[in-house]
N, C-alpha and C positions, 0 to 999 in steps of 0.2 A: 334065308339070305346067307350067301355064303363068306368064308372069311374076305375073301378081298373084296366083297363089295359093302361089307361091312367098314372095312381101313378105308376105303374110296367114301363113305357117308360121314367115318369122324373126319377124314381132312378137309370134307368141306363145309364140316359142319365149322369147324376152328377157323378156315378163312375167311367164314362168312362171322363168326363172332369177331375175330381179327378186325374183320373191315369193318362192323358194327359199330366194335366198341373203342376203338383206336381213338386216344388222344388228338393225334395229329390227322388234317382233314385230307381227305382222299378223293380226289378225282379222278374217271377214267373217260376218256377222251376220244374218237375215234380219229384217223386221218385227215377228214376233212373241220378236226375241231371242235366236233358235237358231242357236249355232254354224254356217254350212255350213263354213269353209276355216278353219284354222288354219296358218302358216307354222312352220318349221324353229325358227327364234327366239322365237317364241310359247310354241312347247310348252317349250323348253326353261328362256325366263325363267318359267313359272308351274310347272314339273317334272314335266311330263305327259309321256307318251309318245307314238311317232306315231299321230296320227289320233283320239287318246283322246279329245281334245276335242271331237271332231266330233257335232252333236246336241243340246250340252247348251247352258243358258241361259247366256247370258254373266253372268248374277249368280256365276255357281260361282267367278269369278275377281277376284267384288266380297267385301270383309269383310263379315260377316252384319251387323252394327251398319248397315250402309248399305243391305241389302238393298233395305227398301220407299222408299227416296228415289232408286235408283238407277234402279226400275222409273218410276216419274215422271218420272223425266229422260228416260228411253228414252224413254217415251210421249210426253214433251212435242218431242222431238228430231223423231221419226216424226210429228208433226203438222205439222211446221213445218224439213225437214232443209233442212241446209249448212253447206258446210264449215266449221269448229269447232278451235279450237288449247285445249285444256284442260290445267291444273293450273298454268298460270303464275302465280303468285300463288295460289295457292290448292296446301290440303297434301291428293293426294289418294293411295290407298291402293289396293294390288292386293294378292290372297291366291292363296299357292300352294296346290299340292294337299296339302303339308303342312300347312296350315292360318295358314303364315307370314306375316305381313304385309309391305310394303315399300314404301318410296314410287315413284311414277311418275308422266309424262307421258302425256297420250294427245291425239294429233288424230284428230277426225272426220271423215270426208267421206260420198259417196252414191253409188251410180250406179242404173241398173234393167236388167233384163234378162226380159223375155220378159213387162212390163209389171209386173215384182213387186220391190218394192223392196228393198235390200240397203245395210249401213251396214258400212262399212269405220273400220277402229280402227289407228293406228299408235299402238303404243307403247314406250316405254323406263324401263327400271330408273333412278332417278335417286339410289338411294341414296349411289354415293360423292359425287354431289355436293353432297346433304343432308348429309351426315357432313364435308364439308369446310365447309359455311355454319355447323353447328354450332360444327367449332372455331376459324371466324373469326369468329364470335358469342363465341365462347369466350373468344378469345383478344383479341377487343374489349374484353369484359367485363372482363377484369383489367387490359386496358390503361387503362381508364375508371378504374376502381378504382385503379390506380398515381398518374392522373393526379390524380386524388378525392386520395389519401394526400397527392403531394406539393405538390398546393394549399393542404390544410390544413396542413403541414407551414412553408410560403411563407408561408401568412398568419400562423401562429403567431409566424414570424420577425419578419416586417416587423412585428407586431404589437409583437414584443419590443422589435424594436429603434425604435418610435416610443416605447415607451413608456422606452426608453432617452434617448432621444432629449429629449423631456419631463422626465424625471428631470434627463436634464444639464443643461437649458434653466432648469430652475428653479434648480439648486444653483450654475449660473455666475450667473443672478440675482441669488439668496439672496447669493453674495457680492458680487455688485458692490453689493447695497445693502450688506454688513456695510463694504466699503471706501470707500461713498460715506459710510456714518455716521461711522467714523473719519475722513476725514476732517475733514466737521464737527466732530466730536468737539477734536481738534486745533486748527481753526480759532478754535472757541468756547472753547476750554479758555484759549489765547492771551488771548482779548479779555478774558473772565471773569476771571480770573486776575490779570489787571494789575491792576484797581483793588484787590483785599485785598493781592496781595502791597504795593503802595505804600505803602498804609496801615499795613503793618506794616512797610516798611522804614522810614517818616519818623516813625511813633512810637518805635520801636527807636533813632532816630536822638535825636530832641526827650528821650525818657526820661532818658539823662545828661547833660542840661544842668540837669535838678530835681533839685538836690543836699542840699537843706538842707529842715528839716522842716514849713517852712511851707510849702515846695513840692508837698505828696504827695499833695495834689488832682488838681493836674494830671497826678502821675505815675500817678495811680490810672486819671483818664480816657482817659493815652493805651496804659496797661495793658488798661483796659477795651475800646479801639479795635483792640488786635491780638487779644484772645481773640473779638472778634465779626466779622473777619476769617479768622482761623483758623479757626471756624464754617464762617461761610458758603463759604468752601475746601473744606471738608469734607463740604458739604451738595453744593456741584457736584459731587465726586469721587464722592458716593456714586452721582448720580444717573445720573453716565458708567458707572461699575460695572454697575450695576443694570441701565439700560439695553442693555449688552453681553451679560450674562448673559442674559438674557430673550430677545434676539436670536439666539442662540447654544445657546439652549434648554437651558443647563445649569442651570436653577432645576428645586432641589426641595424639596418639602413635607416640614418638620419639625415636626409636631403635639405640641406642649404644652399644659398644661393653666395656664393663666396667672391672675394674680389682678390682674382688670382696672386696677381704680382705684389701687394701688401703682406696676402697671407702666407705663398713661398716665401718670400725675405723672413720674415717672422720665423719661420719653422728654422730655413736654412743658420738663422742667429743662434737659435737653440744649439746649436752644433760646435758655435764659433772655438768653445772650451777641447773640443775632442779632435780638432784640424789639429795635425802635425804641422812644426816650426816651419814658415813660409805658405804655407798649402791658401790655397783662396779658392773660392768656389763662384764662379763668372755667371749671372742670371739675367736673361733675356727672356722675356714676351713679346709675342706677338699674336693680335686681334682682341675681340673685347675682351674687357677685362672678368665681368661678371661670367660664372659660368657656377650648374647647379650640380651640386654632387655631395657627396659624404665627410664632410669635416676631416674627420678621424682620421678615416680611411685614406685621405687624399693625405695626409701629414707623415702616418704612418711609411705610405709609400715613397717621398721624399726623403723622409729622416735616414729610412732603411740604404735605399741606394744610394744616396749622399755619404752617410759614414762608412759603406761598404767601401766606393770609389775612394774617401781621405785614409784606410786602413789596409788597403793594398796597392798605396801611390806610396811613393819616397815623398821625403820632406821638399818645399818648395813644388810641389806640384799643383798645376790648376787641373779644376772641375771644371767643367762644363756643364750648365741646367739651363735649357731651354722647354719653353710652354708655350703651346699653339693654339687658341682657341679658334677654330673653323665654326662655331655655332651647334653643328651637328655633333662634335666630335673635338675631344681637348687631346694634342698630342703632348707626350712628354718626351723629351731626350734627357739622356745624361751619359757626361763622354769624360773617361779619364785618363792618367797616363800609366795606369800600373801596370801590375807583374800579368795580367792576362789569365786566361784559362787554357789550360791545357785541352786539346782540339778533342783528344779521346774521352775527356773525362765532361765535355759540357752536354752533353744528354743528359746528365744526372745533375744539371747543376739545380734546378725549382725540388728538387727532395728535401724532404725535411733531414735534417742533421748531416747534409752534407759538408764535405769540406775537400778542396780540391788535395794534392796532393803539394803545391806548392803553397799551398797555405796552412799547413801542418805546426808553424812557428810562430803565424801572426794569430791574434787573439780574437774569437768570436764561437757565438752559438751554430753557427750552422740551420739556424731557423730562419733567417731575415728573407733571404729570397724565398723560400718557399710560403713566409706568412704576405709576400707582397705577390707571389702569383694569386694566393687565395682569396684576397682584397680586390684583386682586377677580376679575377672572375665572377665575383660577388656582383659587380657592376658589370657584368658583358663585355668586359675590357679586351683588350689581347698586349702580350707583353712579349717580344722578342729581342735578340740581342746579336751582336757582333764582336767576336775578342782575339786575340793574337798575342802570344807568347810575347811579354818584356815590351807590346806596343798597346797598350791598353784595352777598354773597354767600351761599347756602348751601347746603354739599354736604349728601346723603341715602345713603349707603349701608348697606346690609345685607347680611349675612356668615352663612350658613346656620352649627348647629351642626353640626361633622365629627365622624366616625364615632371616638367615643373608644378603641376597641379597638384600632386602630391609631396612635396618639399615644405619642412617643418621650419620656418623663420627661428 
């Protein structure tokens, strides 16, 4: 034997171990699809025995579900062959002769021999590595899911704690206004203050120098001068009260059933000390008398717009107080002759510690109308007004009837 048929017996000796002994399973195919060669690994990844395969179509080791797509693809391969790497990306599927499915790879290639064409198949079993994508899809999956949880988890938090956050924001607010109003409160209580207590220290003082009976004019008038001190004392403390309470949100509604026209005379008496010389306050009702609502509340509102109307009227001025009970609904007026509100400045007038500008000289807290808006709204009320420069004033509120079943005798 000569050299080259020597080199021609090892290379086929090598393809033929090649093809033997090859891991990955080898099929070779002719044109019309028939089996001719099956390798060592072939037979055994699809669980044939030797040679079994030899003959048969290669659909026998396609699933039936793909049967006539597989035939098209052959066809379409054999019109048009070369080399070909399949199933990357794509999930495809070989059947044993048990009838088992499983996933694989396979590359294509071609050659020809004796001018008749032949399609060669590499393939491999790719199941453990599907079974591993699986459980690192798996294992994605709950990690996504962990991450899902502890996002909504983080935001629940941070949610919490902004709303924590807010909460504190408002309530160190809420008190530095309660600590700014005290202070006011303090600063204004000081200034307010001085002029009645004076009044009633240099009456108290003048009082026992009018010894004798002809005197008791004057002792009357400067008697008269500390009880309408004492008053209006009484009138700022309440308004500081009131104003705290309402701040503090500790008001609450005590529903009686009140007999209107008794209990305004009553309130409007309370005042009689704080009218300037001449001043009268004129009270008209009209409809029943009963009607159900909050004591206090209702007195407060009275006393408030009452001594505002006699503190920015000249002496000899009448008030006007009328009350409407319609059943559903108790209207209030009250109409004075004073100094009026300047037109620019009555947008501001329900703020707490206002004070108009022509009233810079007359004596008050600047809390009364704002603590009688927050009394009517308390009760669903509505309260509006009407005022003109040097031609007086007058409020409009209405005070819905409340729900009698709940009204405490």
């Amino acid at each position: 034997m000569n050299t080259l048929e020597e080199n021609n017996s090892i290379k086929m000796e090598s393809l033929q171990a090649l093809f033997e002994y090859a891991t990955e399973g080898i099929i070779i195919a002719d044109k019309a699809g028939t089996i001719v060669r099956a390798n060592p690994s072939s037979e055994k990844l699809f669980g044939y025995q030797k040679d079994e395969l030899i003959n048969q179509k290669v659909e026998v080791l396609v699933p039936t579900r793909f049967d006539h797509s597989h035939q098209k693809h052959r066809e379409g391969y054999n019109k048009n062959p070369h080399p070909r790497a399949m199933g990357k990306g794509l999930d495809l599927f070989g059947k044993r002769k048990n009838g088992q499915e499983f996933p694989i790879e396979i590359s294509l290639s071609h050659y020809k021999s004796n001018d008749e064409q032949f399609v060669i198949a590499f393939i491999i079993d790719v199941s453990e590595r599907k079974l591993a994508e699986e459980n690192i899809k798996k294992v994605n999956a709950e990690l996504e899911l962990k991450v899902e949880e502890r996002t909504k988890i983080l935001k629940e938090t941070l949610y919490e704690l902004e709303a924590s956050k807010d909460e504190l924001s408002a309530a160190l607010e809420k008190e530095k206004e309660l600590n700014d109003m005290k202070s006011r409160f303090v600063t204004m209580a000081s200034h307010e203050f001085r002029t009645p207590l004076s009044t009633i220290l240099s009456s108290a003082s003048l009082i026992g120098k009018y010894k004798i009976t002809e005197e008791e004019d004057k002792r009357n008038k400067h008697v008269e001068r500390i009880k309408s001190s004492v008053t209006n004392m009484t009138l700022i403390l309440n308004d500081f009260l009131s104003a705290g309470k309402l701040e503090e949100g500790k008001i609450n509604i005590n529903l009686v059933s009140i007999k209107l026209p008794s209990y305004i005379t009553e309130s409007i008496n309370e005042l009689s000390n704080f009218l300037k010389n001449g001043q009268k306050v004129i009270y008209n009702h009209t409809g029943n008398e009963n009607f159900v609502c909050d004591k206090q509340f209702l007195k407060n509102i009275i006393i408030n717009l009452v001594s505002n109307s006699s503190k920015f009227s000249a002496q000899s001025k009448t008030i006007e107080l009328s009350t409407i009970n319609k059943g559903t609904e108790l209207k209030i007026i009250i109409k004075d002759e004073g100094i009026g509100i300047p037109k620019d400045e009555q947008k501001k007038l329900f703020e707490r510690f206002f004070r108009a500008k022509n009233a810079t000289n007359i004596q008050g807290t600047g809390l009364g109308l704002s603590i009688v808006a927050k009394y009517i709204e308390i009760l669903n009320g509505t309260i509006t007004f009407e005022s003109a420069l040097n031609k007086g004033t007058q409020f409009y509120i209405t005070i819905p009837a409340q729900d009698e079943n709940n009204f405490i005798n």
